[in-house]
N, C-alpha and C positions, 0 to 999 in steps of 0.2 A: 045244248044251251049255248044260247052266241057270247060272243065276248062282252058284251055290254049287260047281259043279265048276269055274267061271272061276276062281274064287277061292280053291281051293284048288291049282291049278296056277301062280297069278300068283303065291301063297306059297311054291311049292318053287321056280320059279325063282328069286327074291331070298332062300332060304337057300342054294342052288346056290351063286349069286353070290358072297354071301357067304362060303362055305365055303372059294370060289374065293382070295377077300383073303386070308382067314385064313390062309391055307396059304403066301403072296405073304408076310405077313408075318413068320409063322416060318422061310422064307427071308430074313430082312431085305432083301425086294425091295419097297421104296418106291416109290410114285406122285408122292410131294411132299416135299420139306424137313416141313411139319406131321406126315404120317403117320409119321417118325421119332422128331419129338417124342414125339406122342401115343404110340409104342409104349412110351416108358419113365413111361409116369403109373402112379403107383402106386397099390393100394388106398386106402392111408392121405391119399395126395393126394388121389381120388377123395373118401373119406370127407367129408374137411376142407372140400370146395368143399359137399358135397350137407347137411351140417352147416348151415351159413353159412345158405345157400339154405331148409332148411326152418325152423328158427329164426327168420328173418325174409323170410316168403315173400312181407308185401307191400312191401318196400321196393326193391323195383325194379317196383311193379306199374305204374308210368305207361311205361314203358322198353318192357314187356310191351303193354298197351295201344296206343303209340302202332303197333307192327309189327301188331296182330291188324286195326287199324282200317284198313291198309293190303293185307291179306293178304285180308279182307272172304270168309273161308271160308263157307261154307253145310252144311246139314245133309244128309246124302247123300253125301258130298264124301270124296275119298283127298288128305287133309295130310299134308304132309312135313318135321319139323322135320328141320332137317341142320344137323353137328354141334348135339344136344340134350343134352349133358351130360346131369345128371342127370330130364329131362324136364321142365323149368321151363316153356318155352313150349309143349311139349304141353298141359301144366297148366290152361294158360289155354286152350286151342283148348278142351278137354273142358270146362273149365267154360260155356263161351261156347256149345257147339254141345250140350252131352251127352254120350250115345253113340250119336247119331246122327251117325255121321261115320267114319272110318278114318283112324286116325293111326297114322303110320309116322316112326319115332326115326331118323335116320342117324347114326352113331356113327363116328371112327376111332380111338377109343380102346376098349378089350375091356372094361377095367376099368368105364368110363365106361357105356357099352352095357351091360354087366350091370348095374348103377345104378339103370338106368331101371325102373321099375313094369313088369309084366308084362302088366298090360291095355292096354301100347303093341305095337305090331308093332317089333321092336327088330331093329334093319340094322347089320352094322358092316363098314364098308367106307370108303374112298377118298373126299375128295371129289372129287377129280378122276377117279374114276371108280366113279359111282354103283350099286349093287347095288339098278337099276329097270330094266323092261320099260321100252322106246317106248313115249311116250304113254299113260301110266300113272295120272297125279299128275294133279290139279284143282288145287292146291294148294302151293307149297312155299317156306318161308321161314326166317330164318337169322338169331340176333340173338347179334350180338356174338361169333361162332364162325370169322369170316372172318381176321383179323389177325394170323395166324400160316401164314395160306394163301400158298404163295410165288405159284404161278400159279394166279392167281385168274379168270382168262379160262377156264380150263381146268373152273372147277366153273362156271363160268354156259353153256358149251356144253353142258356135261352134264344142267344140269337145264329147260335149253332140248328138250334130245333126252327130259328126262323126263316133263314135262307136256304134257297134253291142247294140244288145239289150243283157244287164249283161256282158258288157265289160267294165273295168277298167280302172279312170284313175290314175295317181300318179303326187303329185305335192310336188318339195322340195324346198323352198327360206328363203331368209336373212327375219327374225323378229324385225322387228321397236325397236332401242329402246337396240338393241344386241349388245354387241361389232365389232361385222363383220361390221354391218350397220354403227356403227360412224367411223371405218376406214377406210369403204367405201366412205364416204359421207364427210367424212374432207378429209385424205390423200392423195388417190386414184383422189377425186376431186380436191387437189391441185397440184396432182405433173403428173397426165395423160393428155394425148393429147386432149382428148374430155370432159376432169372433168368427173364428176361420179354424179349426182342427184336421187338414185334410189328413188324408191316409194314403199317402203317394207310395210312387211304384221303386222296387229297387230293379235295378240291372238283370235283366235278364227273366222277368217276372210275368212280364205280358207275354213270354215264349212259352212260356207254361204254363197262365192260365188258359191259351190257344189249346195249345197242344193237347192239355188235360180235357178239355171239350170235344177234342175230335177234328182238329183243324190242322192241315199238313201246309207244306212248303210255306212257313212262316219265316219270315223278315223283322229284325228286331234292330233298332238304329236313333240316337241320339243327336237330335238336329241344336244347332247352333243360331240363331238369327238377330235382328233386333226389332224393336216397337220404334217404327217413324214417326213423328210429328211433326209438324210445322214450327212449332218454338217449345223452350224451356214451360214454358207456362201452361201449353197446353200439353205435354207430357204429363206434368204435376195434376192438372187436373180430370183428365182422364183415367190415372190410376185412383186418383181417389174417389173421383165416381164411377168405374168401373166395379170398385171392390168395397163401394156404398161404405166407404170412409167417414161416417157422419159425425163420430166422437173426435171426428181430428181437424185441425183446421188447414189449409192448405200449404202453409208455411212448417207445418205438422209433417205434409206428407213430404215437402221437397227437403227437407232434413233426413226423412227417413231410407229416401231412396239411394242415394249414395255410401248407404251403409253395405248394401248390395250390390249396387250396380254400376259401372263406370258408363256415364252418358259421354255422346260425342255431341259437343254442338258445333255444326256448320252452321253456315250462310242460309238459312231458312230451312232447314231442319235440326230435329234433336233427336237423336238413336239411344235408347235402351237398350242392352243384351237383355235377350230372353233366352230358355229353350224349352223343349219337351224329350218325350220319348217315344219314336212312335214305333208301331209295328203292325205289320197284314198278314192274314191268313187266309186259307181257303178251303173250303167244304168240300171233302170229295166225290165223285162222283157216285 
């Protein structure tokens, strides 16, 4: 079979799959606590987040950066963003690679997965159980999409069973206990349409959920960065329509930010501390 009849059969399986969730989830038969959330996002939330996001595409680009330098994709290669909202970290794989590459969206939000650009392979399924063939993926990595995953062992088996043998994953989220997490977890949760409950990672956590799936020479590491903007104003309101703020008003959120976070403002910017935690692993041979 040539490569071209491979690859259109490896596609109707993972619409199969697919199709499979879909229908899982107009049964409201969930795989995870997340995929319940995710079933109630709304257009308008959808909107709100992918607004934010293309308005100021590069001020999360070091956050973006640090997971691709760790993800270390190549040209030729099947990448897997999972959950990729509105394809932000695709974004960067295509610009980094071209379209020399196959990138593939995981979505468990519908709304979310419609979002996505249409020059992605758009999946919308489970993470904990992924809509990929065994040994599929060269590639697959996840930023900041984990923290509402109750069993999170459960999506690193899966995408252990998805990638190639010595194919990489990359994993970037909020750390318990971090400034991002308590302004997640107060503000966000007080003043957003759905609250915000995430279930962030502690220290040393994403090394063993690697590990415990089967993944060696793991890398675990706690970056430091900030959120650029162009002025005070558009910082304020970015996080509040980032984080679909709608019970608060914008004077609401620039109150609340400072309770967190020490901004710097220059001469035509305004810096944020942010961080995450990220860590890669590898499937072996």
């Amino acid at each position: 079979m040539g490569k071209c009849s491979c690859l259109v059969v490896f596609r109707k399986l993972i619409a199969l799959q697919s199709d499979c969730f879909s229908n899982c989830m107009k049964q409201h038969v969930f795989d995870d606590a997340f995929d319940q959330r995710a079933a109630v996002y709304s257009v308008k939330r959808i909107r709100q987040y992918n607004q934010a996001m293309r308005s100021f595409p590069e001020t999360r680009a070091t956050e973006r950066r640090l997971i691709l330098d760790l993800l270390n994709a190549q040209q030729g290669q099947d990448v897997c963003d999972v959950a990729a909202g509105g394809g932000y970290l695709a974004d960067g794989i295509l610009d980094q690679l071209g379209s020399e590459c196959n990138i593939y969206c995981i979505e468990n939000s519908s709304h979310f997965s419609d979002s996505i650009p249409a020059h992605y392979h758009r999946i919308y399924c489970s993470l904990s159980r992924l809509a990929l063939p065994t040994s599929s993926m060269d590639r697959m990595a996840c930023l900041a999409g984990l923290h509402h995953q109750e069993d999170k062992q459960q999506f690193f088996r899966e995408a252990f069973r998805a990638l190639r043998p010595n194919g990489l994953i990359a994993v970037g989220d909020v750390l318990h206990g971090s400034a991002p997490a308590q302004f997640l977890n107060v503000e966000v949760n007080r003043w957003s349409d759905l609250g915000h409950e995430g279930i962030f990672l502690e220290p040393g956590e994403l090394s063993l959920l690697l590990s415990n799936a089967g993944f060696v020479d793991i890398v675990e590491q706690e970056h430091h960065y900030t959120w650029d903007l162009p002025s005070h104003a558009d910082l304020v309101w970015f996080c509040k329509t980032l984080f679909r703020m709608e019970k608060a008003e914008l004077s609401d959120v620039e109150a609340a930010l400072p309770r967190y976070f020490t901004i710097q403002l220059e001469q035509g910017i305004a810096r944020m501390p942010w961080s995450l935690i990220y860590a890669r692993g590898r499937k072996p041979q």
